[in-house]
C-alpha positions in Angstrom: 0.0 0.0 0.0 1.2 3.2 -1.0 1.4 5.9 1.9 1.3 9.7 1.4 4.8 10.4 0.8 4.9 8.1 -2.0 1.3 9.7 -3.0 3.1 12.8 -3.3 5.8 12.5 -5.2 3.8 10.5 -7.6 1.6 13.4 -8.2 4.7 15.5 -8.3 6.1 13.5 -11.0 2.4 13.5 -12.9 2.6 17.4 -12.7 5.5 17.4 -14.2 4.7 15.3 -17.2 1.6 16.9 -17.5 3.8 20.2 -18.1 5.7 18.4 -20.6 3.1 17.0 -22.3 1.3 20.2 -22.6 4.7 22.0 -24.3 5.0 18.5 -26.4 1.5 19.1 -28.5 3.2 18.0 -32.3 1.8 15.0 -34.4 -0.7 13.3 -31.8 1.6 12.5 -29.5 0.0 14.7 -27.2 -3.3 12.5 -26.9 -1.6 9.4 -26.9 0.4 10.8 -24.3 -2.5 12.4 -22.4 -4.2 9.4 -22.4 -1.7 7.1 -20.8 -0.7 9.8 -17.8 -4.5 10.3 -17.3 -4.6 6.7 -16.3 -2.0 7.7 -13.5 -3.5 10.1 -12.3 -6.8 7.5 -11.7 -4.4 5.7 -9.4 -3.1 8.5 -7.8 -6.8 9.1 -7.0 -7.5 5.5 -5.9 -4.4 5.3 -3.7 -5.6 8.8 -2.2 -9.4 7.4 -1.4 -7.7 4.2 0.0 -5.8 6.0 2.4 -8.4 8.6 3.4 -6.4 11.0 2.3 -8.0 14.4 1.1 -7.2 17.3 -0.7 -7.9 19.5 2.1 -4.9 17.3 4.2 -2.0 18.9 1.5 
């Protein structure tokens, strides 16, 4: 089980690729892209319900 630490600097890392991703936008790349970080982020979100952790907690 993931705790918050590891929560955070998953979503830290997901922040930052969502940066890149939105500087990458050439050829499609960004949707594929999109697509496969989005599904991160829904286990970021899981991992944060799991845990009872809420965003007013950060």
């Amino acid at each position: 089980m993931a705790n918050k630490a590891d929560i955070d600097a998953a979503q830290k890392a997901i922040d930052a690729a969502n940066n890149a991703i939105n500087k990458l936008d050439l050829c499609g790349l960004y949707d594929c892209a999109w697509q496969s970080n989005n599904g991160y982020q829904r286990i970021i979100d899981y991992n944060k319900e799991q845990l009872g952790v809420t965003d007013d907690e950060q």
